[in-house]
Wavefront OBJ file of the C-alpha trace (Angstrom):
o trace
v 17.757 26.594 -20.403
v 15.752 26.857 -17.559
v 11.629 26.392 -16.742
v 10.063 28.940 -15.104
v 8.153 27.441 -11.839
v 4.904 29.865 -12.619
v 4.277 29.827 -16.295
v 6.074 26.275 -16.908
v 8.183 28.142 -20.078
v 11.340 27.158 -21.286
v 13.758 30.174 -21.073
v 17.584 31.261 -20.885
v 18.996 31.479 -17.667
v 19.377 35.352 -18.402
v 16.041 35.701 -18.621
v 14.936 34.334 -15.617
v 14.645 35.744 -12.059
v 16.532 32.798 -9.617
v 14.989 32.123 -5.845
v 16.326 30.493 -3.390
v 15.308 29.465 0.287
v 16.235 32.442 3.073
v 14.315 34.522 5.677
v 12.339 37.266 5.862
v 12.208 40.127 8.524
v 11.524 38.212 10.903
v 14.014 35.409 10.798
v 11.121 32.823 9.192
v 11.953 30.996 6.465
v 10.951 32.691 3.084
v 11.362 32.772 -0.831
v 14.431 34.913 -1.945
v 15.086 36.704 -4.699
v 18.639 36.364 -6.146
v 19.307 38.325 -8.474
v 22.883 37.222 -9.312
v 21.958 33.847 -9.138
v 25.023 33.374 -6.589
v 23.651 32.217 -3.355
v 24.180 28.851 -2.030
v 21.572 25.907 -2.219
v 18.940 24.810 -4.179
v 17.394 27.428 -6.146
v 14.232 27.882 -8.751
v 13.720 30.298 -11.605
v 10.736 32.463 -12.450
v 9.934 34.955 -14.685
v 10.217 38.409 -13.446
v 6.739 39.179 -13.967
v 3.740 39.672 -11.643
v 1.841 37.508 -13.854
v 4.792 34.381 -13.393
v 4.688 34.762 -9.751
v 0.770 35.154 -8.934
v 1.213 31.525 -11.082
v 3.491 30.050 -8.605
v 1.842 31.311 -5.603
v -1.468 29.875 -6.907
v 0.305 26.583 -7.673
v 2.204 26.246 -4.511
v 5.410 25.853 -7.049
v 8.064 27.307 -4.506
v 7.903 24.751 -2.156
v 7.450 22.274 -4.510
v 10.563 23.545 -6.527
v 12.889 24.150 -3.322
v 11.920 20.448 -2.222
v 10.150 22.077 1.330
v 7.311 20.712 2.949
v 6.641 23.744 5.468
v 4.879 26.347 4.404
v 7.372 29.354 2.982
v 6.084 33.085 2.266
v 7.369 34.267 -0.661
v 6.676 38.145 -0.121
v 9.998 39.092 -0.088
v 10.229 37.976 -4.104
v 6.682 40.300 -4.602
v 8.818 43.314 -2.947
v 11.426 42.663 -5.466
v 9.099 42.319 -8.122
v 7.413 45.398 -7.389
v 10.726 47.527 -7.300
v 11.669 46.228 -10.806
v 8.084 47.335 -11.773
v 8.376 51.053 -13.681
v 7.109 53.552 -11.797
l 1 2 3 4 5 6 7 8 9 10 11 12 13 14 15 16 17 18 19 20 21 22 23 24 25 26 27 28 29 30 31 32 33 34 35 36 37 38 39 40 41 42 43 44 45 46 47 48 49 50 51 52 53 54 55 56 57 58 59 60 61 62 63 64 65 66 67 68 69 70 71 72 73 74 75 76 77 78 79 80 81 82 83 84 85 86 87
């Protein structure tokens, strides 16, 4: 069981959509999405809904979660959310 960092629900693992810490296009550090839940370091879990992760923005929960006191952009989880979207 994990919480989700936007909504604050209990769910599997499965269910959940992991992040971790990496870098976005231009080499800055930035919310990840990983989906296999593989990548090294300290990682958070969200629903993968745009309704969980307009929560966390709004709440500042990434950086809280990741333990990071510099400001991160998480865009590169919204792209991932977006492709997942159906079209």
């Amino acid at each position: 069981m994990r919480t989700c960092v936007g909504c604050r629900a209990r769910a599997a693992k499965s269910e959940l959509l992991r992040v971790v810490v990496g870098s976005d296009a231009q080499g800055q550090p930035a919310v990840s999405p990983d989906p296999r839940g593989t990548a090294p370091g300290r990682g958070a879990h969200l629903h993968p809904t745009r309704k969980c992760y307009d929560l966390a923005v709004r709440r500042r929960a990434f950086s809280r979660a990741l333990r990071l006191t510099e400001g991160l952009t998480s865009a590169p989880v919204a792209d991932h959310l977006d492709s997942l979207a159906p079209q």
